[in-house]
C-alpha positions as CSV (number, residue, x, y, z in Angstrom):
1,X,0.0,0.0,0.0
2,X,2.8,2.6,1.1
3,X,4.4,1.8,-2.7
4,X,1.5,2.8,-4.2
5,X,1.5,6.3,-1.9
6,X,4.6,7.9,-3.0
7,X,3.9,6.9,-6.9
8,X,-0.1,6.9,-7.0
9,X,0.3,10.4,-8.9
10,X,3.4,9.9,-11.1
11,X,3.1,10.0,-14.8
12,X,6.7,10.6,-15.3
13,X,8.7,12.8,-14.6
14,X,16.7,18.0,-11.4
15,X,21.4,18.5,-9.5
16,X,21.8,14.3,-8.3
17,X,23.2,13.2,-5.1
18,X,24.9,9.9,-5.5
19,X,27.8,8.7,-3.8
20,X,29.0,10.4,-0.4
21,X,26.5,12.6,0.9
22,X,25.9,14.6,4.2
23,X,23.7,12.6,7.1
24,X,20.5,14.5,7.0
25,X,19.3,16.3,3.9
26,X,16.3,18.7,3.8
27,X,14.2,18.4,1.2
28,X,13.5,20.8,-0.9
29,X,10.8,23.1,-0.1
30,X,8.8,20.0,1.8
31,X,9.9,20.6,5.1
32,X,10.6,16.7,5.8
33,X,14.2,16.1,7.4
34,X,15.6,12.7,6.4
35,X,18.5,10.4,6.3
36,X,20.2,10.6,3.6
37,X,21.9,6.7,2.3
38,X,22.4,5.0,-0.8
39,X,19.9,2.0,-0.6
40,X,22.6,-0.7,0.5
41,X,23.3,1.2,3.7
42,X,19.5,1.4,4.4
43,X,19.7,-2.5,4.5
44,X,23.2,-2.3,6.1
45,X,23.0,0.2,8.8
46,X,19.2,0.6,10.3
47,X,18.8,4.0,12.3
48,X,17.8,2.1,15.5
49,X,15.6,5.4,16.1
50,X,13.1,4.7,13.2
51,X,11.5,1.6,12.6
52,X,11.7,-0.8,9.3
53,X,8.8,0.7,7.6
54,X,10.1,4.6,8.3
55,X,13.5,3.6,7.1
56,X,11.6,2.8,4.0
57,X,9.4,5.4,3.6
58,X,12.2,7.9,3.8
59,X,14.9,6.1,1.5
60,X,11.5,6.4,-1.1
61,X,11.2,10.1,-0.2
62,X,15.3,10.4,-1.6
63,X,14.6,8.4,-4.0
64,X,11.6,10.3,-5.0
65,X,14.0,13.5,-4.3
66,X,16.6,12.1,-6.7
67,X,14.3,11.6,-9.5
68,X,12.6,15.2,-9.5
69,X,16.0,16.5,-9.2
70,X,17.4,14.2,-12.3
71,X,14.5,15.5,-14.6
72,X,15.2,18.8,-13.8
73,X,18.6,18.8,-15.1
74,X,17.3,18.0,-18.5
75,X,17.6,21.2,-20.8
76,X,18.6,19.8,-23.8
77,X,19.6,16.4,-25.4
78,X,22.6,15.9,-24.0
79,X,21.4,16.5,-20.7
80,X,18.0,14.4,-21.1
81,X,20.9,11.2,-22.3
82,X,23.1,12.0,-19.2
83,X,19.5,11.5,-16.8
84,X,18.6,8.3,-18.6
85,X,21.4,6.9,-17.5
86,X,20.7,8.2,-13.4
87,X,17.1,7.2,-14.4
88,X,18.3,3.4,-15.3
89,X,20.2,3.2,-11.9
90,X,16.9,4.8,-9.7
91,X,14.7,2.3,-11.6
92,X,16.6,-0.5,-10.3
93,X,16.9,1.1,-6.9
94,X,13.3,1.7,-6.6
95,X,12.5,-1.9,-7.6
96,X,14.5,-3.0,-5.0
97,X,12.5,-0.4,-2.5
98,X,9.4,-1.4,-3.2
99,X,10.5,-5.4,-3.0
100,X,12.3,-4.3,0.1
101,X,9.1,-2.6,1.6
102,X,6.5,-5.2,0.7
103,X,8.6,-7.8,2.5
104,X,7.8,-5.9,5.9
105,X,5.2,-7.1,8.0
106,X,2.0,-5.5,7.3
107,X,1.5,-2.0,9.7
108,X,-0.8,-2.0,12.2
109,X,-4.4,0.7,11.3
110,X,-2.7,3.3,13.7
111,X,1.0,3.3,12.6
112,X,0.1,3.3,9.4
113,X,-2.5,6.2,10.0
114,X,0.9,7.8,11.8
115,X,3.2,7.7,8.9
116,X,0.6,8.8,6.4
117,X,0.0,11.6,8.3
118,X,3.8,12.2,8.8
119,X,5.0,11.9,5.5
120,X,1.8,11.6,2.9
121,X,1.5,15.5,2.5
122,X,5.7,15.4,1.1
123,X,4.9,12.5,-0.9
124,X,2.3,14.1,-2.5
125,X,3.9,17.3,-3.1
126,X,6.9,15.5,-4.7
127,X,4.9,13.8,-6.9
128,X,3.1,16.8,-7.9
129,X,7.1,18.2,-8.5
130,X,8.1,15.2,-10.5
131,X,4.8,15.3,-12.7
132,X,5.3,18.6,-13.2
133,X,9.1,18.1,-14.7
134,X,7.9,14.8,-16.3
135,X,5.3,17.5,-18.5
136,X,7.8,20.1,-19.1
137,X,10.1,17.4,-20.6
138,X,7.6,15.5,-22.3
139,X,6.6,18.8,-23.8
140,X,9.4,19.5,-25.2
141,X,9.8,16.1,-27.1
142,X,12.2,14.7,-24.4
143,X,14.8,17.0,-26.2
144,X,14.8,14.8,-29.1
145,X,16.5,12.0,-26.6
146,X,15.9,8.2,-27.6
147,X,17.0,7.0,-24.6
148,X,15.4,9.1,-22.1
149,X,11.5,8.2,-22.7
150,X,12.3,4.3,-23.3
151,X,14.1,5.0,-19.4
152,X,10.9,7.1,-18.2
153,X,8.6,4.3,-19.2
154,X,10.5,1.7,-17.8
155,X,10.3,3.5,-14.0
156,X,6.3,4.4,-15.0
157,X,6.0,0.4,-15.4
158,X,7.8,-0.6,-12.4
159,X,5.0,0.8,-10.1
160,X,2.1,-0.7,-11.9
């Protein structure tokens, strides 16, 4: 259910953070403060603070982050080529979230109320961001790109 939240808006969809990044992150404009780990650590190094299921919903909100931030570098072809390679590697990442989070056991009515309170309104709003860039692109023909909507189709499938 929680896999469905953070994509149930996103038809498709800019500066990526991969590799060594600081520890907590704000997002932009969302006001949600989160860890910020490349998907192996999630699985590697669980914040003891937060339980499974958080740890999950926040690696989706960076990955969500990543993504929005990925299609807004695209301003040309070049550009759109260079983010379906990053969109390739967030695919893959975000299958392995999604596998990752429906292997959890199933949240109890109030935690799950909790969390969508907590973090459904930043979900939402990213989604609204990454729709928004995923327009703007497609709009502009994916910048005559080959690559970039075969990679933005692939991602769309992945959450169907």
């Amino acid at each position: 259910m929680m896999t469905r939240l953070f994509f149930i808006t996103c038809t498709f969809t800019g500066s990526v953070a991969w590799g060594n990044a600081p520890s907590v992150e704000r997002m932009p404009d969302i006001g949600v403060k989160m860890p910020v780990q490349d998907a192996s650590s999630v699985a590697e190094e669980p914040d003891a603070a937060l339980s499974p299921a958080e740890q999950r919903i926040i690696e989706g909100l960076r990955l969500q982050a990543l993504l929005h931030d990925t299609l807004g570098s695209v301003k040309d072809k070049d550009s759109a080529d260079a983010a379906a390679a990053i969109i390739r590697r967030l695919t893959d990442e975000m299958q392995q979230w999604a596998q990752g989070f429906a292997a959890l056991p199933p949240l109890d009515e109030d935690t799950r109320n909790h969390y969508e309170e907590k973090y459904l309104p930043a979900i939402r709003l990213m989604n609204a961001r990454i729709k928004t860039q995923g327009e703007r692109i497609a709009s502009a023909e994916y910048y005559n790109s080959q690559t970039l909507p075969t990679e933005l189709l692939k991602l769309v499938r992945t959450f169907r």
